[in-house]
C-alpha positions as CSV (number, residue, x, y, z in Angstrom):
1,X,-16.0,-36.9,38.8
2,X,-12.1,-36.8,39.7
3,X,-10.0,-33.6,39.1
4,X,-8.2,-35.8,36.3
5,X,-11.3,-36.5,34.2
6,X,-12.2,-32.7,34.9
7,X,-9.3,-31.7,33.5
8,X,-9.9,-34.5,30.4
9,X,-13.3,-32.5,29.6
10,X,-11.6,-29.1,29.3
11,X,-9.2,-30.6,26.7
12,X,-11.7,-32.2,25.3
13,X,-14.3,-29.3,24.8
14,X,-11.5,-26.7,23.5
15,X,-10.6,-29.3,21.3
16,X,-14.3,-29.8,19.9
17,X,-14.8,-25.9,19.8
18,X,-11.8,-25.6,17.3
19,X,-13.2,-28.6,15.3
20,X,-16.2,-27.5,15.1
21,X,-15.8,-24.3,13.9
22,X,-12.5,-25.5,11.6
23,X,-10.0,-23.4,13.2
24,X,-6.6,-25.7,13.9
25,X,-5.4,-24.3,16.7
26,X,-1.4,-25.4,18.1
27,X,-1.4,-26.1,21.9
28,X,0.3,-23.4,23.7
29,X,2.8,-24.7,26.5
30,X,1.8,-23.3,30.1
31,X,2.8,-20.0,31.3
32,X,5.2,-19.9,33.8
33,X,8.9,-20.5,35.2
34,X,10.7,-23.5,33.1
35,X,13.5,-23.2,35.0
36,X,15.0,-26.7,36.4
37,X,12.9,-28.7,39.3
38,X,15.7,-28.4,41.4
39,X,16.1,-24.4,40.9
40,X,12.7,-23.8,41.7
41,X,12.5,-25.9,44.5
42,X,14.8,-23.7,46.5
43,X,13.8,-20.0,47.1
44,X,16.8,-18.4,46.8
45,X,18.3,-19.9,43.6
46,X,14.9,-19.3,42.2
47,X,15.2,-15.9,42.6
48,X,18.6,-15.7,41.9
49,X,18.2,-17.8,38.3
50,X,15.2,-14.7,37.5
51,X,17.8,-12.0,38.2
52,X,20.3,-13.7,35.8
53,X,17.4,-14.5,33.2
54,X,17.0,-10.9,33.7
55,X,19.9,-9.4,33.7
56,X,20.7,-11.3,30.0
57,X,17.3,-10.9,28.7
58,X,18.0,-6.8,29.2
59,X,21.9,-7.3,27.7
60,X,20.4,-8.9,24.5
61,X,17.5,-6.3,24.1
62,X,19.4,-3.6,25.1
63,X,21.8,-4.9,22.1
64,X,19.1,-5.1,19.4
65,X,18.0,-1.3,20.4
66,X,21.7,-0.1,19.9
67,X,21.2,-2.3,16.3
68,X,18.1,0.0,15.9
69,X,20.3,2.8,14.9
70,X,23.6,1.0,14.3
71,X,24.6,-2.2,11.6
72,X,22.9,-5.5,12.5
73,X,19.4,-7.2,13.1
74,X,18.0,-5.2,15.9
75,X,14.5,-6.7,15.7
76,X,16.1,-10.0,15.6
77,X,17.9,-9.9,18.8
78,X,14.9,-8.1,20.7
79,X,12.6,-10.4,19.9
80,X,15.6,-12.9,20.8
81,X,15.5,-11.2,24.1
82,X,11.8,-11.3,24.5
83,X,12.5,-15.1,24.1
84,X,15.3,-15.2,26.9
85,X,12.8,-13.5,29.1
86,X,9.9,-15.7,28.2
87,X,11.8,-18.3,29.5
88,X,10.6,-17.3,32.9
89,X,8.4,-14.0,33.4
90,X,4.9,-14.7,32.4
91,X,4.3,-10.9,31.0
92,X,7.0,-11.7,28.6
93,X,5.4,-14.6,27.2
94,X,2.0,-13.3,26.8
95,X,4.0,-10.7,24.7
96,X,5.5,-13.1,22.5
97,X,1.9,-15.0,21.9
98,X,0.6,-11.6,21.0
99,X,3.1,-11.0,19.0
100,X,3.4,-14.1,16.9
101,X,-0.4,-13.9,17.0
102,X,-0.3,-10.9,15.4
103,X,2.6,-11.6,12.8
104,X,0.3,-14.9,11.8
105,X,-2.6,-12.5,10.8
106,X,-0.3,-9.8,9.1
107,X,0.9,-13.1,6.9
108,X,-2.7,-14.4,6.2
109,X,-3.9,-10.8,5.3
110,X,-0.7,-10.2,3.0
111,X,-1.5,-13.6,1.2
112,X,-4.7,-12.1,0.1
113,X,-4.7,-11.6,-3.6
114,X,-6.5,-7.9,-2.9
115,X,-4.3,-6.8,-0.6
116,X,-1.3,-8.0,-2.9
117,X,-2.8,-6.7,-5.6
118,X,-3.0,-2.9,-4.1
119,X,0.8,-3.4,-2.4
120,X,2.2,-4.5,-6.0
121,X,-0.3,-1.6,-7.8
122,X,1.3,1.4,-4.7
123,X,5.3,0.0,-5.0
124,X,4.4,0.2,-9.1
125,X,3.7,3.8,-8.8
126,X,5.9,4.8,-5.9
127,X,8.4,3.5,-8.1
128,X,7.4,5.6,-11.0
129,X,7.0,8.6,-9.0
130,X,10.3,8.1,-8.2
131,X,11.7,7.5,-11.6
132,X,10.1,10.8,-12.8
133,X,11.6,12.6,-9.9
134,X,15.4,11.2,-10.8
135,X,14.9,12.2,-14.2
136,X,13.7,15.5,-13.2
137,X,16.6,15.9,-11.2
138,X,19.6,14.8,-14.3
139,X,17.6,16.8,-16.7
140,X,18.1,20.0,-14.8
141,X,21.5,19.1,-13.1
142,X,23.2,16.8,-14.5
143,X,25.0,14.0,-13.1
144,X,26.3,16.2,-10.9
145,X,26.5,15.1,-7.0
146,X,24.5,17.7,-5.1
147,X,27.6,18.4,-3.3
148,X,29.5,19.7,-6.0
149,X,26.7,21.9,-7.9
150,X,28.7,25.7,-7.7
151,X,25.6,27.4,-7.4
């Protein structure tokens, strides 16, 4: 048996596995650098296109942090950063499989009618909690802005 018919039997089983027990699984491109052939054959400009990878992977991150706290989508461009880096650190793409991974089940479990059920039954008396409170508040001030009650 050849390395190539080895390697045929691997794809094969996995494949087999996730029919057998019905999960459908999407083939996950290998980890690693997909930087250019030509980059990575040289040394030097390898490690000079990671630096540059780098360096703008931490601009656009840094970015979505300062959107944490300031106007924009700062989860957005972070995970948009995690991307940039993905493209050629392996930690960062295991991150971004575990994180999809883990945004896919908080989708599955949010489709479930029990869960929606309790979220719609909480926001239903969070928002009534809420109304009480606002009435509370006009009944014994007023329309008054809390800034200009002379008390």
């Amino acid at each position: 048996m050849n390395a190539e018919s080895d390697e045929r039997g691997k794809v094969a089983g996995a494949g087999t596995k996730a029919a057998a027990t019905g999960d459908v699984t999407e083939e996950e491109p290998p980890l690693g650098s997909r930087a250019p052939d030509f980059i990575k054959a040289r040394r030097t400009l390898h490690l000079s296109w990671q630096v540059g990878v780098f360096v703008v992977g931490l601009a656009v991150v840094g970015a979505g942090v300062a959107m944490l706290v300031l106007p924009g989508p700062g989860w957005v461009v972070i995970f948009g950063g995690m991307a940039i880096w993905a493209t050629e650190f392996v930690w960062a793409q295991l991150v971004l499989r575990w994180t999809k991974r883990k945004v896919t089940e908080a989708a599955q479990k949010a489709l479930d009618p029990k869960v929606r059920r309790r979220n719609i039954i909480l926001t239903t008396v969070g928002l009534v909690i809420v109304a009480v409170l606002v009435g509370i508040y006009l009944w014994k001030y007023g329309l008054a802005l809390p800034w200009n009650i002379d008390r």
